[in-house]
C-alpha positions in Angstrom: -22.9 -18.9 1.3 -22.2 -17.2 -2.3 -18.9 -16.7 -3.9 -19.6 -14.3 -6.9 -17.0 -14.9 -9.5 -16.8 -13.3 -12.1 -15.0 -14.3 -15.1 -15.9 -11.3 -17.3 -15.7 -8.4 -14.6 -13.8 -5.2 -15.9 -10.1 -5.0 -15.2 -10.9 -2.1 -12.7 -13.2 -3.9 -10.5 -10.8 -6.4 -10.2 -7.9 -4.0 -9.0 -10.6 -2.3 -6.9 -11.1 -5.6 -4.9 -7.6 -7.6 -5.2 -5.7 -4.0 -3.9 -8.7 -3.7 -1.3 -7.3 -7.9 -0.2 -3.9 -7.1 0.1 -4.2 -4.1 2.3 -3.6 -6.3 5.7 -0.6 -8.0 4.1 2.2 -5.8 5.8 5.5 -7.4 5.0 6.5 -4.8 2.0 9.0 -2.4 2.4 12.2 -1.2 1.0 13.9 -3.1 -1.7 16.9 -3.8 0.1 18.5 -4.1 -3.4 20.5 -1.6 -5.9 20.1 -2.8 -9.9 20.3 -0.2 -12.5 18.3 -0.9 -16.1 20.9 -2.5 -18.6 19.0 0.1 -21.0 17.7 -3.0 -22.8 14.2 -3.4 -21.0 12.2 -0.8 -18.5 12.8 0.3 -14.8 15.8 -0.2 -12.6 16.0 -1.2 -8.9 16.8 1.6 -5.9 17.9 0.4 -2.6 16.3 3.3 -1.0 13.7 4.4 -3.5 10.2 1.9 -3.0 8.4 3.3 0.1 8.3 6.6 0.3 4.4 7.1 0.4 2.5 5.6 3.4 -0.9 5.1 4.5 -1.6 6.7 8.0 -1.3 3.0 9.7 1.6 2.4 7.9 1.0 0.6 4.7 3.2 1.1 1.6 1.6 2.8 -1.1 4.2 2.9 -3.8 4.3 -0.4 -5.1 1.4 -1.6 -6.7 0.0 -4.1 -3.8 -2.4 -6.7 -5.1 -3.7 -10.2 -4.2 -2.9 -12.3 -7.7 -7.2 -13.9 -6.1 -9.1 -13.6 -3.0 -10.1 -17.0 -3.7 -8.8 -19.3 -1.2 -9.6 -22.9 -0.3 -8.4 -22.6 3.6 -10.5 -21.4 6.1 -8.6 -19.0 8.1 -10.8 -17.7 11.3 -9.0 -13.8 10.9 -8.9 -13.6 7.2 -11.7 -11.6 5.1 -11.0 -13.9 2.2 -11.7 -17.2 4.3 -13.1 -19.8 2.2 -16.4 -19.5 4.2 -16.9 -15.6 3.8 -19.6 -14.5 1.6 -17.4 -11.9 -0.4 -17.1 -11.0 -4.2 -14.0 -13.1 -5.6 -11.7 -12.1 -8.2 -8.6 -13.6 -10.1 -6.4 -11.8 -12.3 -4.3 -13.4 -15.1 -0.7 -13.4 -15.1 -1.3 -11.0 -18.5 -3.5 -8.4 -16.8 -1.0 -8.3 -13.8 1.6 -7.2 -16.2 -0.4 -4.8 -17.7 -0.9 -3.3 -15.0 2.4 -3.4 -13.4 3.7 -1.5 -16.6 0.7 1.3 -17.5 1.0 2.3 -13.7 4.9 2.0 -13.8 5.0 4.0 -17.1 2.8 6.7 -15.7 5.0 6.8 -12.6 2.2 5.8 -10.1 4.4 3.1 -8.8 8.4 1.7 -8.7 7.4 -1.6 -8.1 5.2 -4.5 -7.6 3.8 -6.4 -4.6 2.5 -9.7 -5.2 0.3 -12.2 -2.9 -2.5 -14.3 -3.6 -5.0 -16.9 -1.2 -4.9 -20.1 -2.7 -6.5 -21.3 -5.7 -7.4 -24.8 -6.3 -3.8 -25.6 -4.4 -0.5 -24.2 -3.6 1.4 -25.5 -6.4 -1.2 -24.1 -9.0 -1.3 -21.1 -7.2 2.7 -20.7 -7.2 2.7 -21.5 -11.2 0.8 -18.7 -11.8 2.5 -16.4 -9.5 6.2 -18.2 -11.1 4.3 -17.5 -15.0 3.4 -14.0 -13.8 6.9 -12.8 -13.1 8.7 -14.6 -16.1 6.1 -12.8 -18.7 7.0 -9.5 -16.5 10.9 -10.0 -16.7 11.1 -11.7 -20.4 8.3 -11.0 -22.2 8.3 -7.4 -20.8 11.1 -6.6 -19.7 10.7 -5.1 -16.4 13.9 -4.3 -14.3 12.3 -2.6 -11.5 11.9 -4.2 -7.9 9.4 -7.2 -7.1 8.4 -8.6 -3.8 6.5 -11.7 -3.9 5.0 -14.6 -1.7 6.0 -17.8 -1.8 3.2 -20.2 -1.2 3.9 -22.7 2.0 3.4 -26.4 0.5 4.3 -25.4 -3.2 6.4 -27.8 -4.9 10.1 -25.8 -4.1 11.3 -26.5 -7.9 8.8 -23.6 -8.2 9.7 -21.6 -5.4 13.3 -21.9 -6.9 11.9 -20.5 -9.7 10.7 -17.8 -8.7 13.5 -16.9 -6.9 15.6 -15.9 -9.1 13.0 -13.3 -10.9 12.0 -11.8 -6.7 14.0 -9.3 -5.1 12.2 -10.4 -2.3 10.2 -13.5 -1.1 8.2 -13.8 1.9 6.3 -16.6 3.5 4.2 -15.2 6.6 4.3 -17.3 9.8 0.8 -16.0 10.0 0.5 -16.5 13.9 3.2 -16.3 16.8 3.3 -19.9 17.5 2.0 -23.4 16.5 -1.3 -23.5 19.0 -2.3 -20.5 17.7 -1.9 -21.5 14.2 -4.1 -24.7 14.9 -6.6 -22.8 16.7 -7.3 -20.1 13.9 -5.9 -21.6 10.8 -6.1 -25.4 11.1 -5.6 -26.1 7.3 -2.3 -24.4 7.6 0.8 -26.2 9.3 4.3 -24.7 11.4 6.3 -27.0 9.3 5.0 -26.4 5.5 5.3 -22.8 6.0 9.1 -23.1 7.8 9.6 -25.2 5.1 10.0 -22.3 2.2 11.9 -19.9 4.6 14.8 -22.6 5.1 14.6 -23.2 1.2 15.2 -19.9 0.6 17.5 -19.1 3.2 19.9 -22.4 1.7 19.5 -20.6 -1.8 20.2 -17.8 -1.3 23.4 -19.1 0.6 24.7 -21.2 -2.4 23.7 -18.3 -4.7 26.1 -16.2 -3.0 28.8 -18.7 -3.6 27.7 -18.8 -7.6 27.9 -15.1 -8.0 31.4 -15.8 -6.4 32.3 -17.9 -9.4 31.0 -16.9 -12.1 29.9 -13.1 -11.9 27.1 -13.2 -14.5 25.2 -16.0 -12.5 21.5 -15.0 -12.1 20.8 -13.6 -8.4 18.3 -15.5 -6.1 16.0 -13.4 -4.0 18.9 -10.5 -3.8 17.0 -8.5 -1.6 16.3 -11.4 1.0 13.0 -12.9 2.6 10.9 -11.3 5.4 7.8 -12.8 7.0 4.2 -11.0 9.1 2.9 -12.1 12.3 -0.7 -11.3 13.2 -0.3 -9.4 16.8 -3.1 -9.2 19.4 -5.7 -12.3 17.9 -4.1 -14.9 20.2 -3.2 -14.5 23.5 0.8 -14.9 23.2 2.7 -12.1 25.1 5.2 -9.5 23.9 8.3 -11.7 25.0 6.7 -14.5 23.3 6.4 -13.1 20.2 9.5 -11.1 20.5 11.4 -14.7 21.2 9.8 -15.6 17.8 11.3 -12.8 16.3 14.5 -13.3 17.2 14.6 -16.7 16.4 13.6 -16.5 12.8 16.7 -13.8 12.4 19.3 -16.3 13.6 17.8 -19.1 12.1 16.4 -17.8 9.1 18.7 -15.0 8.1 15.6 -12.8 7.7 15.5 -9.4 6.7 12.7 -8.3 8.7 9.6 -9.4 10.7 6.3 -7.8 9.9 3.7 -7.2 12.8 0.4 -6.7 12.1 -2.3 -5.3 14.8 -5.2 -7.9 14.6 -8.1 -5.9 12.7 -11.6 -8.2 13.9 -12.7 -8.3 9.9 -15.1 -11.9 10.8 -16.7 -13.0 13.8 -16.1 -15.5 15.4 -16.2 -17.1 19.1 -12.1 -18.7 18.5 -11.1 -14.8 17.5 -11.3 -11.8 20.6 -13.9 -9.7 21.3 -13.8 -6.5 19.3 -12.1 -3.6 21.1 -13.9 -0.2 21.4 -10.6 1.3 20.6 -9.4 -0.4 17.8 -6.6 -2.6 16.6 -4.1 -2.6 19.2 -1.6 -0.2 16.4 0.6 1.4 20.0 1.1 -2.4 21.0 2.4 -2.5 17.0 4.0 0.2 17.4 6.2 -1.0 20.5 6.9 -4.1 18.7 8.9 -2.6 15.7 10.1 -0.4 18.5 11.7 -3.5 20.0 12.3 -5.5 16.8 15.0 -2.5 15.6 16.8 -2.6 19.1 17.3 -6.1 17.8 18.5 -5.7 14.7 20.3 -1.9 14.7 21.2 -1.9 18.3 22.7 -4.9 19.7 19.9 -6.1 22.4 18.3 -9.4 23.2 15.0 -10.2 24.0 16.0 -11.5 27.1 17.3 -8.2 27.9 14.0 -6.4 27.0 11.5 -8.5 28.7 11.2 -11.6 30.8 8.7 -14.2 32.4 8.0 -11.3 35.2 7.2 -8.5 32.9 6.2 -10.4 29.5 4.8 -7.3 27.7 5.7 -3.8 27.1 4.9 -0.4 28.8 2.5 1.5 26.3 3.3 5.0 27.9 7.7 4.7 27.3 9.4 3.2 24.3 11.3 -0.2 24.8 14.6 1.5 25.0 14.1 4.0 28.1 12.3 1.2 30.2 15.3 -0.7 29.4 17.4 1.8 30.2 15.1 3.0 33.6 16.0 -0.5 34.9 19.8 -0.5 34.5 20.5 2.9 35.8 23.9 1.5 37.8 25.1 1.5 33.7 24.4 5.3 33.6 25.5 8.6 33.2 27.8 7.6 30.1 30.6 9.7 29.3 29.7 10.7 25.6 34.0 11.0 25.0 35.0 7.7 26.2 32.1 5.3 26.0 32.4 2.5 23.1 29.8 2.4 20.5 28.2 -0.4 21.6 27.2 1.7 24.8 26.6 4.4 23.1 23.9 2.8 20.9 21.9 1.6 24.6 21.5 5.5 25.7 18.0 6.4 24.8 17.9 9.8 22.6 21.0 8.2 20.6 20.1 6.3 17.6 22.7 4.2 15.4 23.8 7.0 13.4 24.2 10.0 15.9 26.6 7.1 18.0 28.6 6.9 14.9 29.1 10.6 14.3 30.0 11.2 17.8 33.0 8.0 17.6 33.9 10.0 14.6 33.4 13.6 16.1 35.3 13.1 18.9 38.3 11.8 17.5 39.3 15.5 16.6 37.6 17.1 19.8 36.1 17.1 23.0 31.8 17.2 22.6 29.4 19.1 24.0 25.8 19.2 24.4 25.4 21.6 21.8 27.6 19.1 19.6 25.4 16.3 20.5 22.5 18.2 19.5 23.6 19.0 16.2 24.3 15.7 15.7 20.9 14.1 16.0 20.8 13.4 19.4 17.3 13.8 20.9 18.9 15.6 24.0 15.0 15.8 26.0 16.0 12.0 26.8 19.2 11.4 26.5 20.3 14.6 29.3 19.0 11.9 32.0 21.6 9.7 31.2 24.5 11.3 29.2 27.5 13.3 30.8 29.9 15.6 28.8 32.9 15.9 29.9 31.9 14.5 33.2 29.5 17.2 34.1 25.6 16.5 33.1 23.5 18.6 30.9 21.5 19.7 34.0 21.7 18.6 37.8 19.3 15.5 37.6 18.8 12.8 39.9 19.4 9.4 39.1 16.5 7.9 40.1 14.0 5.7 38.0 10.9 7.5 40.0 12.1 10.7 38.8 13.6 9.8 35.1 10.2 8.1 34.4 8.1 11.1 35.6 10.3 13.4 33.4 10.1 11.4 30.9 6.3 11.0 30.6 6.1 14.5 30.5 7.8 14.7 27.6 5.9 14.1 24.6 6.8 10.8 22.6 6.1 11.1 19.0 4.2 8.3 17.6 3.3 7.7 14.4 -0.1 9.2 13.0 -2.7 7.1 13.8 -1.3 4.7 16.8 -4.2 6.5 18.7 -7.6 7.0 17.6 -7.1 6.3 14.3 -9.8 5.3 11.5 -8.2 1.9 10.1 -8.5 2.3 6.3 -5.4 1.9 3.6 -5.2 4.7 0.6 -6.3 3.8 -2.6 -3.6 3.8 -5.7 -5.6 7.2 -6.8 -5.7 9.1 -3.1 -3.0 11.5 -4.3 -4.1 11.8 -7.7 -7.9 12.5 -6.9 -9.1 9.9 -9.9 -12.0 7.9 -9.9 -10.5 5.6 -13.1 -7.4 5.4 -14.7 -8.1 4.5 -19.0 -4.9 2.5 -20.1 -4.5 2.7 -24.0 -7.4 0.3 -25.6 -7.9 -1.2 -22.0 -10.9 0.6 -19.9 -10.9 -0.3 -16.3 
């Protein structure tokens, strides 16, 4: 084995290969946050305003997404930056990731940063440098826009406390589903020390809240809350399993999302599965987020989704019309009497259309054509939906001839969920440039 390190490699080669490390860290999104510039320093914080550019598997593109090193002293069976891989290593310094952070902000490449790291020397020299990082970019210059960083499991937590409170995010990825498959893949790594972090800043963030009560200027501790990744498809757990997990961390975590992450076979290895001819399982993915919303938006339990019997999802229906093929003695609805709540479980109506029709009907009586206006995706919801007691067409209520129906109609799925070439854009895809020369820095 040869780590290449190289302490005198040009700033470009080193965001070349740290953005390259951090493309199968998921767990970015939206800030979550709103925080306008005090016109004192540069950038301001939009709740709605990070990811608006994605990859075709999903990936955010508009926040600068780096690794702070690829260096790592685990050994993690699934990870390209595994201590045992021959690869070529990089580190930035907390200087050159501010640099960065504000040449590409300035030139309005990005509207935020994304920072994770392996683990250099040890966690709690790895979490000073990420803690030094964001306190040179928030006081020594200035930057008000959004930032989502890791928090490193087994780090002192005076420095994850730290942190905090210059994040709008933190996250601390569970890695694997459960504890066996943590031991068989990542044995350096524990359940505990990487629970650990999430209940510290779940208990922040809680007294914070009570600060901010009392004294309004008190500094704000991971605003934007804490979300963690799970690896899908390199251990054997089951889509109820994992979806358990899920659901769990949300009530006992307070997280603000779970991250799933089709295994992609980047080492080989006999403890990892064999590599599939059609690539990373991105439809089972796919069906997971599917399910994880119905969670969070729509009022469901897992229970209610899967069970012992049938542990994993159907790859040809979303979550929500298998659900709903199983409980047809709940359907037709009445769309101008039904509550919300059962609203929200007829497939075709999403969380906002249910709310416009509670509104909408309160001044008259709806109709399909109302419905359609309103968002409703009427190709599956006619199967189960009655206006004015009559149905949209005469339909049997059967789950033999819903399901047929319903394959035949075309689900959209997201580009690349079949048959897609797994690669992540570049910072420069849209731009079409090979380099980027900052003022007096060439890289």
């Amino acid at each position: 084995m040869c780590d290449r390190v190289m302490a005198d490699m040009p700033l470009y080669d080193k965001l070349s290969i740290l953005s390259d490390a951090a493309k199968y860290d998921v767990a970015c999104t939206s800030s979550g946050v709103d925080r306008k510039g005090d016109g004192t320093g540069m950038g301001n914080c939009s709740r709605s305003g990070i990811c608006h550019s994605f990859s075709a598997d999903g990936r955010c593109i508009s926040l600068l997404k780096i690794l702070f090193t690829n260096e790592c002293i685990y050994d993690c069976k699934y990870c390209v930056n595994r201590s045992s891989n021959d690869v070529v290593r990089a580190s930035f310094t907390p200087e050159e990731v501010c640099d960065l952070t504000m040449e590409f902000y300035r030139r309005n490449y990005i509207e935020g940063l994304f920072l994770s790291s392996g683990i250099l020397k040890s966690p709690d020299y790895t979490m000073e440098l990420i803690y030094a990082t964001l306190y040179r970019l928030r006081y020594v210059c200035s930057f008000q826009g959004y930032i989502h960083v890791k928090a490193i499991p087994g780090a002192d937590e005076r420095l994850i406390r730290l942190t905090g409170f210059l994040a709008d995010r933190m996250s601390v990825n569970l890695e694997l589903p459960t504890a066996e498959g943590l031991r068989l893949l990542a044995p350096h790594k524990s359940r505990k020390n990487i629970l650990k972090p999430m209940r510290l800043v779940q208990e922040k963030t809680r007294e914070n809240r009570q600060e901010i009560v009392v004294y309004k200027n008190a500094p704000r501790f991971v605003p934007a809350g804490q979300s963690t990744q799970m690896i899908i498809g390199a251990t054997p757990e089951t889509d109820y399993q994992i979806l358990n997990v899920a659901e769990a961390l949300y009530k006992k975590f307070d997280l603000k999302r779970v991250f799933y992450s089709a295994f992609v076979p980047v080492n080989s290895d006999k403890a990892l599965p064999a590599i599939r001819e059609e690539g990373p399982p991105l439809l089972r993915e796919h069906r997971l987020y599917q399910a994880d919303w119905l969670l969070r938006y729509y009022h469901f339990e897992a229970k209610e989704l899967l069970d012992e019997e049938n542990p994993n999802f159907n790859v040809f229906l979303d979550p929500k019309c298998c659900w709903a093929l199983k409980h047809l003695e709940f359907f037709p609805v009445e769309v101008n009497t039904a509550d919300y709540r059962t609203l929200l479980r007829v497939p075709g109506i999403g969380y906002k259309s249910a709310s416009r029709i509670v509104k909408a009907r309160r001044l008259s009586r709806l109709e399909f054509n109302d419905l359609k206006k309103m968002g409703v995706v009427l190709k599956r919801a006619l199967y189960f939906l009655t206006c004015g007691g009559k149905m949209m067409y005469p339909v049997r209520i059967e789950e033999d001839y819903i399901t047929r129906n319903l394959l035949n109609t075309k689900e959209r799925l997201p580009e690349g969920a079949e048959g897609m070439t797994y690669r992540q854009l570049t910072l420069f895809d849209d731009m079409n440039m090979a380099a980027v020369h900052f003022a007096g820095t060439d890289f």
